[in-house]
N, C-alpha and C positions, 0 to 999 in steps of 0.2 A: 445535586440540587437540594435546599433546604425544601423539607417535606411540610414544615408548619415556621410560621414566626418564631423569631431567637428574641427573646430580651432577658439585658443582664445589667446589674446598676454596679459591678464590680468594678473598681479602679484600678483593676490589675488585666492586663489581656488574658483574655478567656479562649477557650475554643469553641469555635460558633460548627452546631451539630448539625450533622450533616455535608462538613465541606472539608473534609478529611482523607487525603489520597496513603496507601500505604508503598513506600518506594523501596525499590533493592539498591542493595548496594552497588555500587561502579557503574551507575548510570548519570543521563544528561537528562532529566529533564524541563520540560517550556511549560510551566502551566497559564491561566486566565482566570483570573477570577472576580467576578461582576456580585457587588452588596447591594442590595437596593435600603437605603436605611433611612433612620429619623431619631432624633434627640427629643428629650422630651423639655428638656431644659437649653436654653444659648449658649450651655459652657462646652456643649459639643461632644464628640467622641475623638477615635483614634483605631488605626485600624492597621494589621498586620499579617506578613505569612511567616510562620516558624517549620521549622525541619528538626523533629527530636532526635534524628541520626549523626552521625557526623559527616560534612560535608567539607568540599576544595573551596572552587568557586561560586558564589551565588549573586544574582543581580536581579533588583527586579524594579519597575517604576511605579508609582501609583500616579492615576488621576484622576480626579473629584470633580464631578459635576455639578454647580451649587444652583438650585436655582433662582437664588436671589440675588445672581451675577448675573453677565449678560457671557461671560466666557466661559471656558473648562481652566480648571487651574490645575498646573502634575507639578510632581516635582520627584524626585530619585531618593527611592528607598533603599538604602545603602546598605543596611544589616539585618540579616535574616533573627526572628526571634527579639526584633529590639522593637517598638511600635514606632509609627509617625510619630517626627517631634511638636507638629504640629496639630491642634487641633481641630478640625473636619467638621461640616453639617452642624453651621451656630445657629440654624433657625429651629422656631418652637416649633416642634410637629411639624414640620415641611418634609417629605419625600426627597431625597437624594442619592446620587450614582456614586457609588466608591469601585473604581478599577483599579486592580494590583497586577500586574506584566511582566512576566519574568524567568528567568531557568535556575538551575538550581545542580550542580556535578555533586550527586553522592560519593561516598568512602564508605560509608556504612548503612542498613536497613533503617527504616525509622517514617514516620508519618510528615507528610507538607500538610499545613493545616493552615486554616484562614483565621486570624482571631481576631478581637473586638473588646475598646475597654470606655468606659462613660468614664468623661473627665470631671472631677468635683464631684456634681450629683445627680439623682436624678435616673434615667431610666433611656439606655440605647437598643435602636431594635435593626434586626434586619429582620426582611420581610421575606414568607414566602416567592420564591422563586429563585430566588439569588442563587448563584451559581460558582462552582468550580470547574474545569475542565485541564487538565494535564494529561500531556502530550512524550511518549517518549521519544528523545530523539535521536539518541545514541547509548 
């Protein structure tokens, strides 16, 4: 769990401190991980899990809760280490939910990590409490 607020105005995915699992190799695991975040600007963020080991298979989904929608929008995050291609959380300073779901089969030792990158400009936060929780399952 993040211990203090992350903000970072990098255009490049960062790793958000605190939400960093360290994995063995030849395992399966499920992790969850819940951002609570905000843009400071409409041009939005972008949000991701990387695995610096090398792995088989990995799958995971995200889905975003906006609240200046009336619904949840997901959509399938297909490549580990690549970020959403789309933009996330376009309101000014609004609070919003980013969920990433998903497993991940190592081949070799190395970190799952949740990252975060502010699109154009401007200043992306996840907040206190946000969380990671990975699970092994084989």
């Amino acid at each position: 769990m993040t211990g203090s607020d992350f903000t970072t105005t990098s255009l490049s995915a960062v790793n958000i401190t605190g939400l960093t699992f360290a994995a063995a190799a030849n395992k399966v695991y499920e992790f969850d991980i819940m951002l609570l975040v905000s843009s400071s600007t409409n041009a939005g963020i972008k949000a991701n899990v990387s695995y610096s080991g090398t792995f088989g298979s990995n799958s995971y989904r995200i889905m975003y809760a906006n609240t200046a929608q009336t619904s949840t929008l997901s959509i399938d995050g297909d490549t580990f280490n690549s970020v959403d291609n789309t933009a996330r959380v376009t309101q000014t300073n609004v609070g919003n939910m980013y969920l990433l779901h998903g497993f991940v089969s190592t081949t070799g030792t190395g970190n799952i990590t949740a990252q975060i990158l502010k699109v154009t400009s401007g200043t992306a936060t996840v907040y206190i409490g946000s969380r990671m929780t990975v699970t092994l399952l084989a």
